[in-house]
Wavefront OBJ file of the C-alpha trace (Angstrom):
o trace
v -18.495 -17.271 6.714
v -16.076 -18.607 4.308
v -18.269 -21.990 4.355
v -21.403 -20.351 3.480
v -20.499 -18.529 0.600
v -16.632 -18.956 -0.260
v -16.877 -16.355 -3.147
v -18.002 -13.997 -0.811
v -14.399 -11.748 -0.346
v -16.232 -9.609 2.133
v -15.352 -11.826 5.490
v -11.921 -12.444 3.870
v -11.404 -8.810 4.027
v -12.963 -8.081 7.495
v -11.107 -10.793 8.851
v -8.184 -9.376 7.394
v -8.551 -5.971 9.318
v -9.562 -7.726 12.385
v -5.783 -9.239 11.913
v -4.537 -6.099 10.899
v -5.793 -4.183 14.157
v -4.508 -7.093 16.182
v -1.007 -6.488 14.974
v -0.951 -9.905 12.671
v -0.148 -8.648 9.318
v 1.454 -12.253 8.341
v -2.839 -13.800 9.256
v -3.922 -10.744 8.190
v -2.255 -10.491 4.690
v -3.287 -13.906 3.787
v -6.797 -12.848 4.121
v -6.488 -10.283 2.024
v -5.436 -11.989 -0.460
v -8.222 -14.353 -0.287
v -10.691 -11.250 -0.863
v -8.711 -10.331 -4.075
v -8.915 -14.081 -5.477
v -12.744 -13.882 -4.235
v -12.792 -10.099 -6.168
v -9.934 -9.351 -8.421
v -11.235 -6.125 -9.726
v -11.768 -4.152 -6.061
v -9.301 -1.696 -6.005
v -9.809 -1.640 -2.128
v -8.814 -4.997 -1.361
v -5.635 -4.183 -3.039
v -4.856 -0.752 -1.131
v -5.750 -2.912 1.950
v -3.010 -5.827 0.793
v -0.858 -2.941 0.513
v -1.179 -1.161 3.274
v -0.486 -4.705 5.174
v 2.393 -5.256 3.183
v 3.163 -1.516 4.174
v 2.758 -2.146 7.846
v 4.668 -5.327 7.862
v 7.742 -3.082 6.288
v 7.954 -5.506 3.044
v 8.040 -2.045 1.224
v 8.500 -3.989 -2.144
v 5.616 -5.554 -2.210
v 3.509 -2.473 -0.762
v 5.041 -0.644 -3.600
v 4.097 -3.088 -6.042
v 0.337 -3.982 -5.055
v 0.482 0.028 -4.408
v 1.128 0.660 -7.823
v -1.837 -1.086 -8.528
v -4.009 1.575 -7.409
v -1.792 4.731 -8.012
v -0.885 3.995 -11.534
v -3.268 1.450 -12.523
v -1.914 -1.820 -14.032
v -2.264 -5.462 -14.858
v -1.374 -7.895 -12.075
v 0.287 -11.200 -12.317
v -2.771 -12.930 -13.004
v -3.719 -10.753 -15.945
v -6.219 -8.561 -14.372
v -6.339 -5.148 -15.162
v -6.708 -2.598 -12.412
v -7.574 0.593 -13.237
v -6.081 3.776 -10.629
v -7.802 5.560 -8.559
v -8.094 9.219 -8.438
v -6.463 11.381 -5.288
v -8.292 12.107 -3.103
v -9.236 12.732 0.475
v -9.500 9.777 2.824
v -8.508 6.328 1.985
v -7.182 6.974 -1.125
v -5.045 9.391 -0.053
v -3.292 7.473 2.781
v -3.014 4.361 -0.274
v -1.166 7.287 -1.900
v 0.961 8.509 1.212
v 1.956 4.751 1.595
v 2.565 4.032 -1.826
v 4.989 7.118 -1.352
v 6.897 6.238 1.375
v 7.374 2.550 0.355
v 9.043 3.994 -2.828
v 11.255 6.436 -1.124
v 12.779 3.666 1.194
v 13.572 1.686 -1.870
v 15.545 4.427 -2.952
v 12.749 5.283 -6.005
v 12.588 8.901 -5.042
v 11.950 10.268 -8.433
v 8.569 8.603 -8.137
v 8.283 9.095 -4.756
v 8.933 13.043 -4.764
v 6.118 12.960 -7.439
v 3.502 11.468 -4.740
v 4.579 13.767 -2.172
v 4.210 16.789 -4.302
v 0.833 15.077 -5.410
v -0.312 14.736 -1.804
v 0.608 18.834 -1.267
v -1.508 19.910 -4.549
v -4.600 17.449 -3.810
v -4.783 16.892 0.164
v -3.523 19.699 1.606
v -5.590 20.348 4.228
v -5.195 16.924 5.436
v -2.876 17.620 7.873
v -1.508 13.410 8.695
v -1.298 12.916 4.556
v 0.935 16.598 4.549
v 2.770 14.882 7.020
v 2.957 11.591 5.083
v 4.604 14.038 2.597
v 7.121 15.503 4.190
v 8.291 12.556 5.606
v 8.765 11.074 1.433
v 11.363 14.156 1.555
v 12.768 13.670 4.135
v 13.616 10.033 3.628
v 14.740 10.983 0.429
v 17.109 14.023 1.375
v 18.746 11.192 3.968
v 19.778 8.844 1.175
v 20.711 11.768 -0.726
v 22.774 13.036 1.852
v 23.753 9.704 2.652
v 22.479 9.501 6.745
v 20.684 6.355 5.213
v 23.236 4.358 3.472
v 20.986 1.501 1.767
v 17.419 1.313 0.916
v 15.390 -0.056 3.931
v 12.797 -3.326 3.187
v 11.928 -5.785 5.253
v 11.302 -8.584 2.661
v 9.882 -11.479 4.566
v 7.737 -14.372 3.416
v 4.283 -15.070 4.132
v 3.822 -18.392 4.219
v 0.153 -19.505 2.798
l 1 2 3 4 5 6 7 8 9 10 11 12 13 14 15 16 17 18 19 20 21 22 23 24 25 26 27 28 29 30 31 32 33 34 35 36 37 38 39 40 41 42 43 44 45 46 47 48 49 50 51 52 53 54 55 56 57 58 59 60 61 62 63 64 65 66 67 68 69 70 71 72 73 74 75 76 77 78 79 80 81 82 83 84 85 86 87 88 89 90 91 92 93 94 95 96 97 98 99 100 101 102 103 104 105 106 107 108 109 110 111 112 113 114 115 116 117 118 119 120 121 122 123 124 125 126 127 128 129 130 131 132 133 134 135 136 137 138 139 140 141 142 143 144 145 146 147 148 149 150 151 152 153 154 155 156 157 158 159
């Protein structure tokens, strides 16, 4: 698809959820990345390089596209992303990630902030209330010190 229309990010990001799905967040994140160079501005593509980052356990990096998204920002190549508002569905979980990616690098004043988000906006969404608890939870361990070190998995993708 790529050869019929490179700027087209839309196979770039199916292909990267086919990876994704597959288990191969290493194919699948380089794919996803393609779709953001194809569309800079689609704050999808970055909640889906984030939630690949995320599910490879490089929570750095998930917390940093993330942020993207939560807080709105402008990334290294000087685009300006603007946040997206809570809400049910996708959004939320980009939220519930975000979360939990902060709280295992130890960031829990942020991170209690998203969980207590997720409570006021989503609460009937039972697997985001979840998402939630488990921010405090990860966060009363390193505060009662079960978890002695932030956990990350920060591992090179190689292009």
């Amino acid at each position: 698809a790529d050869l019929l229309n490179p700027s087209n990010p839309v196979p770039d990001y199916q292909l990267s959820v086919v990876y994704q799905k597959q288990g191969e967040y290493p194919t699948a994140i380089q794919y996803a990345e393609k779709a953001i160079a194809d569309n800079p501005y689609n704050q999808y593509y970055y909640g889906n390089l984030g939630t690949l980052y995320f599910r490879n356990e490089n929570y750095s990096k998930a917390a940093e596209i993330l942020g993207y998204i939560i807080h709105g920002g402008v990334t290294e190549a000087g685009i300006t992303i603007e946040p997206l508002p809570l809400d049910y569905g996708i959004v939320a979980s980009y939220f519930a990630r975000f979360g939990i990616s902060q709280a295992r690098l130890g960031e829990c004043g942020d991170a209690l902030k998203i969980s207590q988000a997720l409570l006021d906006t989503v609460s009937s969404d039972e697997n985001n209330v979840f998402n939630a608890n488990e921010i405090v939870n990860i966060c009363q361990q390193l505060a009662d010190g079960v978890v002695k070190t932030p956990v990350t998995n920060e591992t090179t993708v190689e292009p």
